[in-house]
C-alpha positions in Angstrom: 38.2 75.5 121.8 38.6 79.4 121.4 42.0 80.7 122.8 42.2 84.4 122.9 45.9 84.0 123.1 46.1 81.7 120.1 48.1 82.6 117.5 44.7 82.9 115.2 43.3 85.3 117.6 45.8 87.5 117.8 46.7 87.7 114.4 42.7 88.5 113.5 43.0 90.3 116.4 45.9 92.8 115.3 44.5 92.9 111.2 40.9 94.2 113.2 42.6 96.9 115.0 44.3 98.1 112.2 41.2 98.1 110.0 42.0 95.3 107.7 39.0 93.1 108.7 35.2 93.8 107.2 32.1 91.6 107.2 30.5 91.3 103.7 28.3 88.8 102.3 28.2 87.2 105.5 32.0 86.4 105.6 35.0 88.0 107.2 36.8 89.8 104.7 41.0 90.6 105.0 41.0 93.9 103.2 44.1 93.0 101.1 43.4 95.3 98.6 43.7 98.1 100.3 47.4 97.0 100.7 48.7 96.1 96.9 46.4 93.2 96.7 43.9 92.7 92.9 41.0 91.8 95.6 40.1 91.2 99.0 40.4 87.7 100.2 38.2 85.6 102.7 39.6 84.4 106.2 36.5 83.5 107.9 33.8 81.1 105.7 30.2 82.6 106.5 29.5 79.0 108.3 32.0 80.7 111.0 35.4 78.3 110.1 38.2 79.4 108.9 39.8 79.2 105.6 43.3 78.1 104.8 44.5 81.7 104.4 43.4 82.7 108.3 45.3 79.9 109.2 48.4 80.5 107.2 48.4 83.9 108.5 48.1 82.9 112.0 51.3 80.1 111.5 53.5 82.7 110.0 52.6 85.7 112.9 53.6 83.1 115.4 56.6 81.9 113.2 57.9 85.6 113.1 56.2 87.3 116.1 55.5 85.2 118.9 58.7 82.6 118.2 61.5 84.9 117.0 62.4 83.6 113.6 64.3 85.7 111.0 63.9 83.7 108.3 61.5 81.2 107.2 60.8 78.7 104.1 58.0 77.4 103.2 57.7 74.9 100.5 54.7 74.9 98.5 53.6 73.2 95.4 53.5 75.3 92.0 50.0 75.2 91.6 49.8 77.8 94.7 51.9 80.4 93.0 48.9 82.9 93.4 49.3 82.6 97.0 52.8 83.8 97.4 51.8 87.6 97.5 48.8 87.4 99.2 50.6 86.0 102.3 53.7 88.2 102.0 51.4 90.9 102.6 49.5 89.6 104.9 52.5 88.6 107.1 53.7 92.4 106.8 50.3 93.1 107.7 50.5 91.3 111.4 53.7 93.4 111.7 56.0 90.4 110.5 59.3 91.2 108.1 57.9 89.6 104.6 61.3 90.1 103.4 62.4 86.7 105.6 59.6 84.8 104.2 61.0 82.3 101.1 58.7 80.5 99.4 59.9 77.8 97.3 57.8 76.4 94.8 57.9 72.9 93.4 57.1 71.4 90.0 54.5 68.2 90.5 56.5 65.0 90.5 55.7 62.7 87.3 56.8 58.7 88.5 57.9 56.6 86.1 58.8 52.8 86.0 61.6 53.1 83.1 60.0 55.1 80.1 56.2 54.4 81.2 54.8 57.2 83.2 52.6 55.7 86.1 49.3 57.4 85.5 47.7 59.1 88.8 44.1 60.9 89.5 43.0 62.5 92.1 40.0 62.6 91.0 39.6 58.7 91.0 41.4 58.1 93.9 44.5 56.5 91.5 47.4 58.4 93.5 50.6 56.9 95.4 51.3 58.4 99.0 55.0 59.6 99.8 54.5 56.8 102.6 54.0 54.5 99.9 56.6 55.5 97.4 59.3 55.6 100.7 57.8 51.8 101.0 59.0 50.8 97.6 62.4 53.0 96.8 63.4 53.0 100.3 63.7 56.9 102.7 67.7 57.7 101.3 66.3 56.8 97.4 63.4 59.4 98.3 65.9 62.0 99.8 68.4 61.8 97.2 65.9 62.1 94.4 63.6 64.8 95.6 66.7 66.8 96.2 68.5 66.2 92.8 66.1 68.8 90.8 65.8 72.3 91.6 62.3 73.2 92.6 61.5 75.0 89.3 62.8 72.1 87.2 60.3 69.2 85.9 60.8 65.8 88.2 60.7 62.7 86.4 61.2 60.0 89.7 61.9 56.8 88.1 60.7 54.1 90.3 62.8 51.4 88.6 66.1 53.2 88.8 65.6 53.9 92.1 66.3 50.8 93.3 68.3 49.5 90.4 71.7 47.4 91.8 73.8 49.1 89.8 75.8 52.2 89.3 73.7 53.6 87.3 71.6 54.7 90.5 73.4 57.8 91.9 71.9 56.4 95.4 73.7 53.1 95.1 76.9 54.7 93.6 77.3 57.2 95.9 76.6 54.5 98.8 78.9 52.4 97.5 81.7 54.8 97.5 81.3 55.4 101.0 81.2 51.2 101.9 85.2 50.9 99.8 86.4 53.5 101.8 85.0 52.0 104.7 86.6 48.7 103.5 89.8 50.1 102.5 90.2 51.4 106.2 89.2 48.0 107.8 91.5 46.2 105.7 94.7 48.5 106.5 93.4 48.0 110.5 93.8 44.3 109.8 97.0 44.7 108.5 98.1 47.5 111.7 98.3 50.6 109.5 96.1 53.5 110.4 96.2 57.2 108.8 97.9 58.9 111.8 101.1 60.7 111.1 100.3 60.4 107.2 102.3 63.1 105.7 100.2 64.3 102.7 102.8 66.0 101.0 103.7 62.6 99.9 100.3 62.6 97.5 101.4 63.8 94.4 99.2 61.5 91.9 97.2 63.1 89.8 94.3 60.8 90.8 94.9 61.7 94.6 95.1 65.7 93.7 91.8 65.5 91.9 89.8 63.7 94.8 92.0 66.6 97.0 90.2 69.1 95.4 86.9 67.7 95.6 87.0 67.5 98.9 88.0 71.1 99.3 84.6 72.0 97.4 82.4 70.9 100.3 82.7 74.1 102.2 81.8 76.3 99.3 78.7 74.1 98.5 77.2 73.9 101.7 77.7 77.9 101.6 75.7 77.6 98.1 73.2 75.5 99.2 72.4 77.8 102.2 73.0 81.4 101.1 71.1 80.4 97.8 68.2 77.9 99.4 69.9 75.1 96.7 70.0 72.1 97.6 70.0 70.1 94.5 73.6 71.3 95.3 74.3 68.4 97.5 73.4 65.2 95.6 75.3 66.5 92.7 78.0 67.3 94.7 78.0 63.4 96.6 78.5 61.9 93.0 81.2 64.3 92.2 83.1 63.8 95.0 82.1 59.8 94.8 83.3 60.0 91.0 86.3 61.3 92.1 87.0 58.5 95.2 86.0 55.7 92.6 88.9 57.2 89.9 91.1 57.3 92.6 90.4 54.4 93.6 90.0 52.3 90.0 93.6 54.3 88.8 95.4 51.9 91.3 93.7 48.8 91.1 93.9 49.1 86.9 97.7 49.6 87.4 100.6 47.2 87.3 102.7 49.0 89.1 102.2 47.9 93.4 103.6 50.9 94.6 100.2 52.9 92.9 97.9 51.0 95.6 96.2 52.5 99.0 98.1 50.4 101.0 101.5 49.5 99.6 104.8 48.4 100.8 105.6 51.7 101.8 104.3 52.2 105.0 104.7 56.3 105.2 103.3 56.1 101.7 100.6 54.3 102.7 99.7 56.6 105.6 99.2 59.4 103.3 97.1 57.9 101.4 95.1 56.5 104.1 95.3 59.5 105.5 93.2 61.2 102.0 90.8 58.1 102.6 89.5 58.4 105.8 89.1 62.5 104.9 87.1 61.6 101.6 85.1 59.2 103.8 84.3 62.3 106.3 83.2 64.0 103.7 80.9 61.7 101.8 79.6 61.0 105.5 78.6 64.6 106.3 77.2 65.1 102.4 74.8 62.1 103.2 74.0 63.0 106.3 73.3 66.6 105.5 70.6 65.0 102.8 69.5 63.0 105.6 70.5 59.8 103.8 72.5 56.7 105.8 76.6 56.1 105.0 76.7 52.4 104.9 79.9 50.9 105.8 79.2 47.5 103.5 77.4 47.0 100.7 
């Protein structure tokens, strides 16, 4: 139904008063050239519908325009490259600010099942749905690699590895970190310790500095991630900081000495140290649930 306060409407509506519209060959014509463009581009077909580009225009008037936003991102495969000017000007065209439109551009996704590369067609109809591959690998295997490439960089998703029960899948090693500090905090409840009043000055292992500083990183990487539009900054990120809780971690259960454990006959000792726990837990939590991933306590 035709709404003459649609955002299609007025956007045609606005590039027509400015003179950016013309019928030729029985088509409406967005006179992009006349703007920067190599060529004029189609928005209306000549059997009267719209093409993808009238509609794109219309979103990104009542992204900027009608809604208010300052910045938008748009993420778009690489095989639309060509696209990316034609819209910018286009959205300055409707009286939008181009310069807060981001367009990221992803590499096509090759899947793999360990070294063989599944082979898919369009064409033939041989392809594999997200809703599929989220069926097999599971949502937080999805998230986690999707978001561990940068957009320009090749993806090879290997289904296998994926869900592999192992640490060598970054999901299930970062997970896992996050389930032993989970555990390491049940146990000291059991046992009526807690990390309140831990007096952190008492951490002084070299193990316990490292994971210290880890966790001081989060702040700058989330600053990364969104000043830069980075997010493969955050998975890599999780399994640094998860590296760093498992050496922790491994340093006191490898050594013979009982005084370098979590929770040790000390009590103010151990307080501190549960105390570096339940922060490294905190953040591991908030790094998975920025990626949109779950923080399971057991595993």
């Amino acid at each position: 139904m035709y709404d003459p306060e649609g955002p299609y409407s007025v956007a045609m509506g606005i590039l027509r008063e400015k003179g950016l519209l013309a019928d030729k060959e029985g088509a409406l014509w967005f006179s992009s050239s006349e703007l920067g463009e190599d060529k004029d581009n189609v928005v209306v077909r000549s059997d009267g519908h719209p093409t993808y580009y009238a509609s794109d225009i219309a979103y990104h008037w009542d992204k900027f325009i009608r809604r208010g936003f300052d910045l938008v991102i748009d993420v778009w495969g690489a095989d639309h490259h060509g696209h990316v000017s034609r819209l910018k000007t286009a959205t300055r065209a409707v009286g939008a600010n181009a310069d807060g439109l981001h367009i990221l551009l992803y590499q096509l996704v090759t899947l793999k099942r360990g070294t063989e590369v599944v082979r898919l067609s369009k064409r033939s109809g041989e392809i594999i749905t997200l809703d599929e591959l989220i069926e097999e690998v599971g949502a937080d295997a999805a998230r986690f690699f999707f978001l561990l490439r940068s957009p320009g960089a090749q993806m090879d998703f290997d289904l296998d590895l994926a869900v592999k029960q192992s640490s060598d899948n970054p999901v299930l090693y970062v997970q896992y970190a996050h389930a032993r500090l989970c555990s390491i905090l049940e146990r000291a409840r059991e046992q009526g310790l807690s990390p309140e009043g831990g007096d952190v000055s008492r951490l002084t292992h070299a193990s316990e500095l490292s994971l210290v500083r880890e966790m001081m990183r989060l702040t700058d990487v989330i600053e990364v991630v969104v000043t830069s539009l980075e997010p493969q900054q955050l998975p890599h990120y999780a399994m640094s900081l998860a590296n760093s809780f498992h050496a922790f971690n491994d340093a006191f259960k490898q050594a013979n000495d009982p005084s370098l454990k979590v929770i040790t006959e000390d009590a103010e000792l151990s307080r501190a140290r549960l105390r570096l726990v339940l922060a490294a837990k905190i953040a591991l939590a908030r790094v998975l649930e920025i990626m949109g991933m779950t923080a399971p306590e057991k595993m």
